[in-house]
C-alpha positions in Angstrom: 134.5 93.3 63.9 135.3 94.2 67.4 134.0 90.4 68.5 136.3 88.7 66.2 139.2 91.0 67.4 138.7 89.9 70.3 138.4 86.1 69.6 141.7 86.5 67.9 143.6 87.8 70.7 142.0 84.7 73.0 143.1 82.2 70.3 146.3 83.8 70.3 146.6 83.3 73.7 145.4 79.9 73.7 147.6 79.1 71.1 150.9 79.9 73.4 150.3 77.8 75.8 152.8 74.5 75.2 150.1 71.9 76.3 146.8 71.5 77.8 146.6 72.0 81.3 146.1 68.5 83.4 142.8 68.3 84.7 141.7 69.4 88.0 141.4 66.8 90.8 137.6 67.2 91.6 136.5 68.0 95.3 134.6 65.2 97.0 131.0 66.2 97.1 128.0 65.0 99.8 126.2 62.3 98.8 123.1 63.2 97.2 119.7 60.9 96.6 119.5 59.1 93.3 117.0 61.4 90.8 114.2 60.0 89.6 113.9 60.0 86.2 110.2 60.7 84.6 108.8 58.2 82.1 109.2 60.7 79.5 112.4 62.6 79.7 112.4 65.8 77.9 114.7 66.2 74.7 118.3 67.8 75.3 118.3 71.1 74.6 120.3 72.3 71.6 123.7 73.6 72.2 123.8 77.2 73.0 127.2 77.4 71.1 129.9 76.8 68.5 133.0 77.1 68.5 134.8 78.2 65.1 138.3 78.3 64.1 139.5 80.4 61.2 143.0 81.6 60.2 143.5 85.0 61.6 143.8 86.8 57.8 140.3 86.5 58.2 140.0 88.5 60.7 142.9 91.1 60.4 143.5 91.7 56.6 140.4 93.7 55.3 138.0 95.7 57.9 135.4 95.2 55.1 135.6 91.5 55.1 135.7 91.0 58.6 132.4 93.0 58.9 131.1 91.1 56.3 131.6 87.8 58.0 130.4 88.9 61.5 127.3 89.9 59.8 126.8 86.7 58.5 127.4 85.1 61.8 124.9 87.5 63.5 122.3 86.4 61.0 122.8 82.7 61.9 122.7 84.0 65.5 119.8 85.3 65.2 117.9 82.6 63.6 119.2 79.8 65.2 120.0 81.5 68.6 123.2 79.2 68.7 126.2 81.8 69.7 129.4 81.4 67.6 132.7 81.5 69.7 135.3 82.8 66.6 138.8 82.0 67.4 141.7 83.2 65.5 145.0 81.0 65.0 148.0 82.0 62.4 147.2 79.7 59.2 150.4 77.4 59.3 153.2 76.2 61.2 153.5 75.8 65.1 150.2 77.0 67.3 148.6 76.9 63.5 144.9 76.2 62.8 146.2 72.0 62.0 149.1 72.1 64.6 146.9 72.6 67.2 144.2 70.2 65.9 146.4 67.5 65.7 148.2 69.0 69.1 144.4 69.2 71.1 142.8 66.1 69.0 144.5 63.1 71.2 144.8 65.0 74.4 142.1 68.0 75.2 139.0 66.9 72.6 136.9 69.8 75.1 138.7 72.4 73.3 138.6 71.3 69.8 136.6 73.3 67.4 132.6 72.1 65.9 134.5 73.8 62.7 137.5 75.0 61.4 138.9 76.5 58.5 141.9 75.3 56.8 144.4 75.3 53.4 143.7 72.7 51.0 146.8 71.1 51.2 146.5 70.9 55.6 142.7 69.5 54.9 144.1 66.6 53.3 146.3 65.8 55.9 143.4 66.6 58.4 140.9 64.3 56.7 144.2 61.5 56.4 144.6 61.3 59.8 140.7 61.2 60.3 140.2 64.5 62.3 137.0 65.2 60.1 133.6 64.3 59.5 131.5 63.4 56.3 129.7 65.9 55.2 128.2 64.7 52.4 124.6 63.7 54.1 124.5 67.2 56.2 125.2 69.8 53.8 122.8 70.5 50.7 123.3 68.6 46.9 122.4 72.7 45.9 125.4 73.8 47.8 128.1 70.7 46.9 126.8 70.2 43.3 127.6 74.2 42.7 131.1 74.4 43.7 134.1 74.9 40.3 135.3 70.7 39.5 138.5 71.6 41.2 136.3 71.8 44.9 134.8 68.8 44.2 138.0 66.8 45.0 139.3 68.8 47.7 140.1 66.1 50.8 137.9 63.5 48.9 138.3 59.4 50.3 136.6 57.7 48.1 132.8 59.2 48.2 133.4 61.1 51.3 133.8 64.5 51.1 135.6 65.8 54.4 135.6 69.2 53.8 134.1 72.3 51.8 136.4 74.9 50.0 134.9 78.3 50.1 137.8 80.3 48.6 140.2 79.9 46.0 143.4 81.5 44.8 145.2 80.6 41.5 148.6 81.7 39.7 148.4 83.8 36.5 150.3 85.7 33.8 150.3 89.6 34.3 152.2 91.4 31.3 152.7 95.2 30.4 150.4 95.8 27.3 153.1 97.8 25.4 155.5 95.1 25.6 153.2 92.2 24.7 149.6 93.0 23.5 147.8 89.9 23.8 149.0 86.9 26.7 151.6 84.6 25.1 149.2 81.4 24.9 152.7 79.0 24.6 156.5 78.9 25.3 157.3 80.1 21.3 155.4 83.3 21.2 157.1 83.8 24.7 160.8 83.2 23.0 159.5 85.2 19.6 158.5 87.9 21.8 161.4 89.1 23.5 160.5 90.1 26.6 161.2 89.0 29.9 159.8 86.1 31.6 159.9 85.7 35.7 158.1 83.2 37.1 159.4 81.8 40.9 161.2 78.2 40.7 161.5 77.6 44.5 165.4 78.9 44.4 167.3 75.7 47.0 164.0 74.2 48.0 163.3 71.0 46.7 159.9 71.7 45.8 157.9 72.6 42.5 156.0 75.6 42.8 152.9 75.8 40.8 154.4 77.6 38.2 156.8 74.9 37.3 154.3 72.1 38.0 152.1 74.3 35.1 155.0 73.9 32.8 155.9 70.9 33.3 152.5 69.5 33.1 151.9 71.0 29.8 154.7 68.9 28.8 153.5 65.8 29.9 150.3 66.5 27.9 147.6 63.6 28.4 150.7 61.5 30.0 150.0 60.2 33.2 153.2 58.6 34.0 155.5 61.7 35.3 158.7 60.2 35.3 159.1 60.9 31.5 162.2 62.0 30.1 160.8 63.5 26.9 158.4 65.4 28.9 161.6 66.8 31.1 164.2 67.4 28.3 161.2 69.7 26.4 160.6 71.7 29.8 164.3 72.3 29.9 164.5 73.0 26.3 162.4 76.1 27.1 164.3 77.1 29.8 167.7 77.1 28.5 166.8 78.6 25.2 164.9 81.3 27.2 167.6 81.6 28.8 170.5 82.2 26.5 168.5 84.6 24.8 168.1 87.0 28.0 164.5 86.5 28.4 164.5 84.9 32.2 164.5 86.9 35.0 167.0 85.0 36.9 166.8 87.0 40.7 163.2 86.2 40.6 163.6 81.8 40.9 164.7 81.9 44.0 161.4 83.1 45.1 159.0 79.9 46.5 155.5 82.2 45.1 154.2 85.0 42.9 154.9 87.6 45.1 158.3 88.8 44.0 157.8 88.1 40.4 154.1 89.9 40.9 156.4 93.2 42.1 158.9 93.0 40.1 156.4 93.2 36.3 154.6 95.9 38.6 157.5 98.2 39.2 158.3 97.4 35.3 161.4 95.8 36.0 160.5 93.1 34.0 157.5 93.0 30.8 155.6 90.0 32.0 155.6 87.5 34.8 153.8 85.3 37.0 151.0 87.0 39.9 147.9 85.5 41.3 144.5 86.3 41.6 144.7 87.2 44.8 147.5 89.5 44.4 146.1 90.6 41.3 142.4 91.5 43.2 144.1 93.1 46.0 146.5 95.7 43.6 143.6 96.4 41.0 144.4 100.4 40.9 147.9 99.2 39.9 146.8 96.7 38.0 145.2 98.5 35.7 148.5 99.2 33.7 149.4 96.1 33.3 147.0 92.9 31.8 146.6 89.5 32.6 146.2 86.2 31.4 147.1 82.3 31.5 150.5 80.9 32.2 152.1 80.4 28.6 152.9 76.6 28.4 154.0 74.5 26.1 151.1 72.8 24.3 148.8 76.4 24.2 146.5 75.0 26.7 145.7 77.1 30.1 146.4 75.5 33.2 145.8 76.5 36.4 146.8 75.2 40.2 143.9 76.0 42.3 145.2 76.5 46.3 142.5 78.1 48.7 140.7 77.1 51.8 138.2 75.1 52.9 135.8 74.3 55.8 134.9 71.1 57.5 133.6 69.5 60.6 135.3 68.2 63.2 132.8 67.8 66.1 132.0 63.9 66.4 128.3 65.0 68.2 125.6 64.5 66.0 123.6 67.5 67.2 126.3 69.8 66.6 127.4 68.5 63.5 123.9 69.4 62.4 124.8 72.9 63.6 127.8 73.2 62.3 126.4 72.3 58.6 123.8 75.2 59.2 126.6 77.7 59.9 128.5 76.2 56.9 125.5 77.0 54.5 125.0 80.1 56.0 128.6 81.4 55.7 128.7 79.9 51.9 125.0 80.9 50.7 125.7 82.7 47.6 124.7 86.1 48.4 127.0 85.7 51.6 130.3 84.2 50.1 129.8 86.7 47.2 129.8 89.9 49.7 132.9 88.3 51.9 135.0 87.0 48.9 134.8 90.5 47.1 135.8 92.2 49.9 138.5 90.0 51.4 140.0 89.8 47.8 139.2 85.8 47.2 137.3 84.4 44.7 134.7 82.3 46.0 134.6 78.1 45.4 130.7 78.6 44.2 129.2 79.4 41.0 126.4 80.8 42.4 128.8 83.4 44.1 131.0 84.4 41.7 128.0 85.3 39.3 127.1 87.7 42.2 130.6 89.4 41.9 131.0 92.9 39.6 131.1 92.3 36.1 134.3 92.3 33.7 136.6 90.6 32.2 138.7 90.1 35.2 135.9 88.1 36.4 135.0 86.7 33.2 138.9 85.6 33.0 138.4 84.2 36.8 135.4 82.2 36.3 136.7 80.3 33.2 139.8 79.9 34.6 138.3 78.1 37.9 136.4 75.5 35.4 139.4 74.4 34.4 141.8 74.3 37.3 143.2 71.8 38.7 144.8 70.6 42.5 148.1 69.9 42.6 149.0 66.3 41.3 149.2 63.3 43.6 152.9 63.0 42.2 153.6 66.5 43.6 154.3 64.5 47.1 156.3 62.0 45.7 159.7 63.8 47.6 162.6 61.9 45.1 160.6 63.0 41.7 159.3 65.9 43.2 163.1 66.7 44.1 165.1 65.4 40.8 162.8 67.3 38.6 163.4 70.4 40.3 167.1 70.6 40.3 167.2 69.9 37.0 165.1 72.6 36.3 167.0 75.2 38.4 170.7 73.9 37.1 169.2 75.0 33.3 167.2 77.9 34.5 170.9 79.1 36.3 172.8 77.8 33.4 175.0 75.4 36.0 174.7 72.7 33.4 173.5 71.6 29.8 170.3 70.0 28.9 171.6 66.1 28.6 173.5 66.1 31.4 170.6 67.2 34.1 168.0 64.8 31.8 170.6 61.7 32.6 170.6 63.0 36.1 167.3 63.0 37.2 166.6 59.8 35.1 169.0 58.2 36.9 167.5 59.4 40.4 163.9 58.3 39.6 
């Protein structure tokens, strides 16, 4: 652990700097006699290291999973005798794992990483802007054919495959067993129930958070188009008459994730609402007097969003590429991933892994749900839909106008 505390402190202080430094003018040498080269040259040696960015959670959030991971990366060490450099960066935004990527990529390629770590959503725009390499001939079929369907599509062009999730996070119900004793399984047990319902709606931001994208795409059933008024005016059907009977937690849609809603059902301020399985893994002595299931939605069928992260390649050398894919494997054989993803709280992208995780029905609950999760929808980026939905959805959810009159609105916006 103490190796990857220090890594983080030299990524952080890499990551402050504004911009590469220029290079150095080299001195003027003596001329020195032409070598001769033998008939035969000898093979370049393999690289004695790599160089591996991860987001510094990893490193900081759990002592257990941090030891976890070194000892993986000592094993590799040890067989290969490649050295891994692990630098730290914060996951998002400025001096972030794909800020500085796309920051270093044009500019200072000496410093890039041979791998890196990143969100789902940031390995898609990494793999768009063509930052990462194919992995598809240098990492196993046993390991790519075992991830959950959702990983399968993660930063996908066509039948490339750009990068490799190895963790996954998803939002879920959690509900207070003597309010509720099974999980409402659609939006009219919810209303015949009674109790309260907080899930976050993104508040002012004009984005759908996965727990109205859920909704709403139980709405649109088997419908692919999403600009469907029917679709819309049944969502805000649910809301409204949720809300005029008292039954949504209205402080809790401003939030933009689970969070709030996840302390809010813990504290019993409200009997059920939206957590994740992250939040729900990393609370479980809490947990235990509450229960969990799927997100109620309107046709009865669970739906998931799967978010997480994922590793890829980003060294154009062929030698190290075949490196990198060794450490890959080696960080995600199944033994491995199972020991970090149970102690860092995460449920693992494999199969293979999650079978090695304690038994129960949290994990039972966990593995079926990951079968069926999905990534967000393409339409998720389209910023005017994406945008009219939402404030129709928050003007019912607030009560700022009636269902007809935020239908006609976003129609006429589309």
């Amino acid at each position: 652990m103490r190796k990857l505390i220090l890594a983080l402190l030299f990524g952080l202080l890499v990551a402050a700097c504004s911009a590469p430094a220029p290079p150095a003018t080299p001195a003027t040498e003596a001329a020195t006699p032409t070598p001769t080269i033998p008939p035969n040259p000898p093979p370049t040696s393999q690289p004695a290291r790599l160089t591996l960015w991860l987001p510094d959670w990893m490193v900081l959030d759990t002592p257990e999973a941090t030891d976890a991971l070194q000892g993986t990366i000592d094993a590799f060490t040890a067989e290969s005798g490649v050295t891994v450099d692990v630098i730290a960066k914060p996951p998002r935004g400025e001096g972030g794992l794909l800020d500085f990527l796309a920051a270093s990529y044009p500019v200072a390629p000496g410093i890039l990483p041979d791998v890196i770590a990143l969100p789902f959503t940031d390995a898609e725009l990494a793999a768009d802007a063509d930052y990462l390499q194919p992995l598809n001939s240098l990492l196993s079929s046993e390991l790519q054919d075992d991830l959950f369907p959702f990983a399968q599509d993660i930063a996908r062009r066509g039948e490339a495959r750009l990068a490799i999730p190895f963790a996954a996070n998803f939002e879920h119900l959690g509900f207070q067993l003597s309010a509720v004793s099974e999980p409402p399984v659609d939006w009219q047990v919810v209303l015949d129930s009674g109790v309260t319902y907080a899930f976050p709606a993104g508040g002012n931001e004009a984005v759908l958070t996965d727990a109205l994208l859920v909704h709403y795409l139980s709405s649109l059933g088997a419908e692919t188009n999403p600009r469907n008024e029917q679709a819309l005016r049944r969502t805000l059907t649910f809301y409204d008459e949720a809300r005029k009977r008292g039954l949504i937690d209205v402080s809790t849609t401003r939030s933009d994730n689970a969070a709030a809603t996840w302390q809010r059902v813990l504290q019993g301020q409200v009997e059920m609402a939206h957590t994740a399985s992250d939040l729900w893994l990393g609370d479980r002595e809490q947990a235990t007097i509450l229960r969990f299931g799927p997100i109620p939605t309107a046709d009865s069928t669970p739906r998931a969003i799967a978010r997480g992260w994922a590793y890829a390649i980003v060294t154009a050398d062929e030698e190290r590429q075949a490196l990198s894919a060794n450490l890959i494997e080696r960080l995600m054989a199944p033994e491995a991933l199972a020991e970090w993803s149970v102690t860092a709280e995460r449920l693992p992208t494999r199969r293979a892994a999650l079978a090695r995780w304690p038994g129960g029905n949290y994990t039972l609950f966990a593995g079926e749900t990951l079968e069926s999760a999905t990534r967000p929808p393409d339409w998720a980026a389209d910023t005017v839909l994406v945008r009219s939905l939402h404030r129709a959805m928050i003007d019912i959810l607030n009560g700022a106008t009636d269902i007809e009159s935020a239908v006609r609105t976003a129609v006429e916006s589309w």
